[in-house]
C-alpha positions, 0 to 999 in steps of 0.5 A: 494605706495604714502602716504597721505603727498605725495597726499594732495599738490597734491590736493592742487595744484589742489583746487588753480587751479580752481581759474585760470579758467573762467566759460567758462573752468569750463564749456568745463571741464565738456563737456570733462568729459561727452564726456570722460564717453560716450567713455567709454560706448561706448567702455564697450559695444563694448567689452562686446556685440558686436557682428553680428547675420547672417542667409542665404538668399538662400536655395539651393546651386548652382548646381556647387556644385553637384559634390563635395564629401560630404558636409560641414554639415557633409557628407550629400548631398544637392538635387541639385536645378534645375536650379542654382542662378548664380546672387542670387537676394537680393529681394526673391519672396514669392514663394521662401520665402515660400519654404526657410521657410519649409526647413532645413538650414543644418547649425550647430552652428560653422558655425553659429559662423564661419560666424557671424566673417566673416561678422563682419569684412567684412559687418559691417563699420568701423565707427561701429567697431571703433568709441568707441575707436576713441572717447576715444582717442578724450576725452583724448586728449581734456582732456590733452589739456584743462590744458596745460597751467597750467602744461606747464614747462614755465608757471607752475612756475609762475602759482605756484608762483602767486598762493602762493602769492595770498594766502599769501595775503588772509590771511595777516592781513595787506589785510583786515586792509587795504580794511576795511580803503579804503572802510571807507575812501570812506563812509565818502567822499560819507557823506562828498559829501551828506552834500554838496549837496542840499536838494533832495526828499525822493527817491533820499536820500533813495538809497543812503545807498543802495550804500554805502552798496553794495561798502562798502560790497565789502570785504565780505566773500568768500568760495575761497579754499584760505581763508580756514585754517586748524584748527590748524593754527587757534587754534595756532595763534590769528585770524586776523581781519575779512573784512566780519566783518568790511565790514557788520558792515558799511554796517549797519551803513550806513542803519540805518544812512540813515534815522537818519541825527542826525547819520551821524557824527558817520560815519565821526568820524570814522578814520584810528587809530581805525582799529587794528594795526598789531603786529611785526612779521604781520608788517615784513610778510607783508613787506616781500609780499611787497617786493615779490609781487614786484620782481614777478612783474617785473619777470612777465611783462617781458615777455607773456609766459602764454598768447601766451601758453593759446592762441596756447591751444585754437587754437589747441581745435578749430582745434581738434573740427573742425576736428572730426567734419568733419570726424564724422558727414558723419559716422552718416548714416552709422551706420545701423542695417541691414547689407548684407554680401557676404562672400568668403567661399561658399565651407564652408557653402554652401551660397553665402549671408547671412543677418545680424544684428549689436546688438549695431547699435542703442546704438553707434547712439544715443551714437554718437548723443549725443557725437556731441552734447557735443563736438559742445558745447565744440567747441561754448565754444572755439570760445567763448573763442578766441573771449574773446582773441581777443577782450580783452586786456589780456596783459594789466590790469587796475583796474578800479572797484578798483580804484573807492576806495579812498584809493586804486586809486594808483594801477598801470596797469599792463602788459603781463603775470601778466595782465593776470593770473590777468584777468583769476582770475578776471572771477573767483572771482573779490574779490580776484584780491582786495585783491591782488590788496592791495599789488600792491598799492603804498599807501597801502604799505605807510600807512604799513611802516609809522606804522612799522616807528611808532611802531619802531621808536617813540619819546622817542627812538628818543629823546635817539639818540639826542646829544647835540654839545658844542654850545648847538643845539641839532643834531639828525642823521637818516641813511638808514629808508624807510621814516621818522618816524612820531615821528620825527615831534614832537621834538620841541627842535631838532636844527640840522636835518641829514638825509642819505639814506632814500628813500622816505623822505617826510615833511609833514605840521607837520614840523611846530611843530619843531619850533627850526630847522635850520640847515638839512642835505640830504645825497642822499636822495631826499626829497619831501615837501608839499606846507604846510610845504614848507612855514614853512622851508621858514621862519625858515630854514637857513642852508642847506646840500645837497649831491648827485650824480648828480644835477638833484637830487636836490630838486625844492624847495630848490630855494625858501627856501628864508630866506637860509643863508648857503647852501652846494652842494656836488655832480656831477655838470656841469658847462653848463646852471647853477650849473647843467643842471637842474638849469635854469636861474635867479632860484637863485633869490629867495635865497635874504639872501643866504651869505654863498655857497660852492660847491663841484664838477666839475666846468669847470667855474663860473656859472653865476647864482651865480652873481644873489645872488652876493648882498648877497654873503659873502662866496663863497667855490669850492671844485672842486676835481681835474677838472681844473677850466678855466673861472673865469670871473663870479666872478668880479660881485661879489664885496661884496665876503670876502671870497672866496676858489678855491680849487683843481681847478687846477689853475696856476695863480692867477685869474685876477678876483680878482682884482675887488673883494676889499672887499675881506679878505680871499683868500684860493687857497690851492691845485692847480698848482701855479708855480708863483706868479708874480700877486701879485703885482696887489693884492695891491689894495685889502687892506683889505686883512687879510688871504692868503693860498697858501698851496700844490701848486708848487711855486718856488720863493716868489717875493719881490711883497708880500710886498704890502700885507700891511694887511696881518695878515696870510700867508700859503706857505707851501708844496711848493718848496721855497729855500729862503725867501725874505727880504720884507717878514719881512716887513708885521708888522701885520703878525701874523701867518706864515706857511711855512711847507714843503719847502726847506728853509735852514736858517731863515733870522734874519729879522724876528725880525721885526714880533714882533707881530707874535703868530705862526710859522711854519717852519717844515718839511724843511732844518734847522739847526740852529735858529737866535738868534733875533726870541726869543729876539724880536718876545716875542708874539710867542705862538706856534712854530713847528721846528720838522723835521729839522736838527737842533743840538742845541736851543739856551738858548734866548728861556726862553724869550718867556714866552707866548710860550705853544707849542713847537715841537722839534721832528725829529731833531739832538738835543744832549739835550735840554736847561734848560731855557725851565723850564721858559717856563711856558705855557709849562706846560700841554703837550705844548712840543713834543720831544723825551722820552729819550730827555726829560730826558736829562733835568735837575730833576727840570725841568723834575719835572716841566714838569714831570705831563704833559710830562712823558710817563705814565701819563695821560693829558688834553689839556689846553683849553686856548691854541689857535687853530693850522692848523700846530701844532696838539696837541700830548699826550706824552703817543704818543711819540714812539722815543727811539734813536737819530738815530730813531729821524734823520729818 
């Protein structure tokens, strides 16, 4: 037994099918359904009144009977006719009728019955016997075979899907919100398009709100299985804008509008912000068909499954037509009324011929006339429909009656099977394929997310994720939105811009409402810009970040950003043609203000189109993350660079380049392969060079030749492999900080002392084991001092006369104990001093109490914010300090 549950999604399945069938297939269904019901008249009667009536034709039995005993009709016997009928003639003469007539058959009812079989299998067609059964049979193959490809295993599956989503766009909100938009949208083009033309005669103007009436009724309402709801799905939730509603009143407006010119502005007042906006749980729904109206897409086009299954069904129904055709039509003649039977069974009855009657021959003929009638219309359907096949362009749709709407003109063709099933519900209902259309549109799904975006992310939310960096500009973040919130144009007071992830980031012109940004940032996120808003980022921005995968990602406009000042690449670059294969020649030209580039990427050399900016280039940074770096060349055109950075370029040598960039102070060339520094020497002329950084790279020796570097006020050598230090070194008087962190040095040579001005001394990390006492007798303007990770046993007491020392690192040494003088180390206070916890207790009491607010373990400190900045001194909080032995400390 079935319950009612189990039947209604039955019922269900069937109501949705009919929107897949064409009138054409409504039609042939019907035709199946008449011919199925004359079959099975046909075969009612054939059970119930067919039969043959039959009565012999000559009187006399043939005189080879004589002699046979008794007869069949009970034992009496026939008087022999003189002569015998050897050839019984089917015409008997009326002499012969007329004594037939006035005599006795001597025929009982059993071989009345007896014969009336015989000749019912032997004298009656077969066509007559068995025509109602064939044509049954016929029906109900043709009704199996005018919906296979609705329940076709391969195409059942998608016909379901398509059909549940066609219903869930019938009865979004979102459908009749959008088509009541376009069709307002296109009412008040077609009023902006009568204002402009010129004044015609009243029959011309008069048909004009006729049209607008018909295109803007074109959301009407339908009596489509899918747009019914239950009464409790109505009762439950609030009812959703009606499109018959919105459409019929525009379609009334724009009548009675037609003859009022005065009215007409109330039309183009109209806009989008009065249509009702959705609800939270609306908005996510409709997001979510979004979302599965595309995947079915994609799953759909892929393949034409449904369509080559519907084309092999009515080929197979235009064979079945042809063939019964062929093999019915020859039996019409053969269904008569009058039938001769001949049977075998003389000795029975007594007769050699017998006339008989068929009682049906007349109903199975007209039955018959009329079976061919409808299956000849069925089988003109079916050449109809391979025609429409074949003439059509069923795996590809284009919606061009839709995109007669503004705002729907977006609609992408569509290919295969979803073409298809597209173009079957377009014979039923072109309403539907609109409303389904509103969820393949690219800008319907636009003006959804810029709704959720500003329902969710307005302006006061946004104003609560501002932060405010210690130079006062404000810094806003925005990570992984599907576009950028409508809100955000309207902080006026945001300085620093950080988009990440945001797919479809778009600056409209109402960026010019933010009057204080500077600085944006597009974290893999490529960003489109309207011509309206490219000239305002042209006057007022002037920092830009840009991180990608691969440089045909970076934005065009971002070259005609001509008031830039920094600009940052991080991503994929090639090096041939450009900073990237996108880039063409001379396209930097137009950064004239560009003085700050780094790059960060795969470089094998300089581009040269780096020397077109070369006029206004400050800074140049590449970062080129392990790439070897082999043509420098560009970089001699570049004579007003004053900073220049290659690192991780996998240099060996310094590049000859160098030498015609005089104006340079700061040369970094950290992380690279230096083995030697023998071009130093050809580095004399560069005389305003203040900065050299030669950290993690593999120099053995340091030549005499560093001291032609007269200006040099910092010099980074550390994590090389230097074992000495020469004497020159000590020359440069206006070295003021040296980092030689991470080498192999073994002793600090007393020559130091002529570094009087020297603030900051980085010597951890190597092989010491005592200090010279002339560091702190002449080098009184040492600040920060980093001996920790050495081997020094002892700190001699000349350390009290650094009074501007306020670090100090002693960590990670074999100090015993620790001078008292460290007490006259007044800018030691405040955390400045890093040593082991049971170290600083060997200090003397006074001391430690001196100390004790910033150094002991369990107090909580703040860094002074006087000290000076430190690339090798990070500052530790004693609450860090983890030694507890002498032994922990070697380690």
């Amino acid at each position: 037994m079935f319950s009612l549950s189990e039947l209604a999604p039955l019922n269900q399945h069937q109501n949705r099918s009919k929107l897949l069938k064409p009138w054409w297939e409504v039609f042939m269904d019907y035709l199946v359904v008449l011919m199925l019901m004359a079959s099975v008249l046909a075969c009612t009667e054939q059970l119930s009144r067919d039969r043959v009536v039959c009565i012999p034709l000559d009187p006399i039995m043939t005189g080879n009977n004589s002699h046979r005993g008794p007869s069949a009709n009970g034992g009496v016997a026939l008087t022999p006719s003189p002569k015998p009928l050897v050839n019984p003639p089917l015409n008997l003469s009326p002499n012969l009728h007329s004594v037939a007539r006035g005599r006795r058959t001597h025929l009982v009812y059993q071989q009345y019955v007896y014969i009336s079989q015989v000749c019912y299998h032997e004298a009656l067609p077969l066509c007559s016997r068995f025509f109602p059964y064939m044509a049954l049979l016929q029906s109900l193959v043709l009704v199996a075979s005018g919906s296979f490809w609705l329940h076709f295993p391969h195409t059942s599956s998608r016909i379901e899907q398509f059909l549940a989503i066609l219903a869930k766009c019938c009865e979004s909100p979102w459908t009749s919100q959008a088509l009541s938009h376009a069709a307002r949208q296109e009412n008040i083009q077609e009023v902006e398009e009568e204002e402009r033309r010129p004044l015609q005669p009243p029959s011309t103007s008069s048909s004009s709100p006729v049209t607008r009436t018909r295109r803007s009724s074109v959301d009407s309402g339908t009596d489509s299985p899918l747009l019914k709801r239950s009464d409790s799905a109505s009762s439950a939730a609030p009812p959703s804008p009606c499109p018959s509603t919105l459409s019929s009143n525009s379609a009334v407006s724009s009548l009675s509008f037609g003859n009022l010119p005065s009215a007409k502005p109330t039309v183009m007042a109209d806009s989008p912000r009065q249509v009702i906006s959705l609800d939270k749980s609306d908005g996510e729904q409709a997001r979510a068909l979004f979302e599965r109206v595309r995947k079915f897409r994609s799953h759909c086009e892929s393949s034409a499954v449904i369509y080559k299954v519907y084309l092999a069904q009515t080929l197979f129904k235009l064979l079945m037509v042809t063939l019964i055709l062929s093999y019915t039509i020859p039996l019409l003649s053969s269904l008569s009324f009058n039938h001769t039977c001949y049977p075998e069974e003389h000795a029975l009855v007594g007769y050699v011929t017998f006339e008989c009657i068929h009682v049906l021959s007349s109903l199975l003929h007209k039955l018959l006339l009329a079976y061919l009638t409808l299956l000849g219309l069925y089988g003109l359907l079916n050449f109809y429909t391979l025609g429409w096949i074949l003439h059509s362009s069923l795996r590809q749709y284009s919606f061009h009656s839709i995109k007669e709407l503004c705002s729907l003109r977006d609609v992408p063709d569509l290919r295969n099977d979803l073409a298809f099933l597209i173009h079957m519900l377009d014979q039923y209902d072109p309403l539907l394929v609109q409303r389904l259309s509103v969820f393949l549109s690219p800008v319907s799904e636009s003006r959804l997310l810029e709704e959720n975006l500003e329902r969710r992310w307005g302006e006061e939310k946004l104003q609560a994720m501002i932060s405010v960096d210690a130079g006062g500009c404000s810094r806003l973040q925005l990570v992984a939105l599907p576009r950028l919130p409508p809100a955000l144009f309207a902080l006026s007071q945001l300085h620093v811009l950080k988009l990440e992830l945001i797919t479809d980031a778009r600056f409209t012109a109402q960026v010019s409402n933010m009057t204080c940004l500077r600085e944006l940032h597009l974290y893999h996120c490529t960003a489109a810009v309207d011509p309206s808003a490219l000239v305002v980022l042209q006057e007022r921005l002037e920092v830009l970040h840009l991180t990608f995968t691969q440089a045909s990602e970076i934005p065009n406009w971002v070259l005609s950003l001509r008031s830039l000042h920094e600009l940052h690449l991080s991503g994929r670059l090639s090096s041939e043609g450009g900073v990237g294969r996108s880039w063409a020649l001379g396209s930097l030209r137009q950064l004239r203000h560009l003085r700050v580039l780094v790059i960060r990427g795969m470089l094998q050399r300089i581009p040269g189109e780096l020397c077109e900016v070369a006029g206004s280039l400050v800074r140049l940074e590449i970062y080129n993350e392990g790439t070897r770096l082999l043509v420098l060349t560009g970089l001699k055109r570049m004579v007003d660079l004053t900073e220049l950075q290659l690192q991780d370029c996998q240099l060996e040598r310094l590049p000859s380049a160098l030498l015609a960039l005089t104006n340079l102070r700061t040369l970094d060339l950290q992380h690279n392969n230096l083995r030697t520094l023998e071009e130093l020497l050809s580095l004399a002329h560069l005389r305003r060079l203040s900065c050299l950084r030669l950290a993690y790279n593999r120099v053995l020796v340091l030549p005499s030749s560093v001291g032609v570097l007269r200006c040099l006020e910092l010099l980074d050598l550390s994590n090389n492999q230097l074992q000495s230090l020469p004497p020159v070194l000590f020359t440069l008087r206006r070295l003021r900080r040296l980092l030689l962190a991470g080498n192999l040095l073994a002793e600090l040579p007393a020559e130091v002392k002529a570094l009087q001005l020297l603030t900051e001394l980085d010597l951890s990390g190597n092989r010491l084991e005592s200090l010279p006492a002339e560091l702190f007798s002449c080098c009184l303007e040492l600040r920060i001092l980093n001996i920790a990770h050495n081997s020094l046993s002892s700190l001699p007491r000349g350390i009290a006369a650094l009074n501007q020392l306020c670090r100090l690192d002693l960590r990670s040494n074999s100090l015993e104990d620790l001078p008292p003088e460290l007490g006259c180390c007044s800018g030691l206070h405040g955390g400045g001093l890093l040593v082991e916890n049971w170290l600083f207790l060997s200090l003397p009491p006074h001391v430690r109490d001196f100390l004790r607010c910033s150094c002991a373990p369990t107090a909580t400190h703040s860094e002074d914010q006087s000290r000076p900045e430190s690339d090798s001194f990070p500052y530790f909080c004693p609450t860090e300090w983890s030694f507890s032995s002498a032994l922990e400390s070697q380690i």
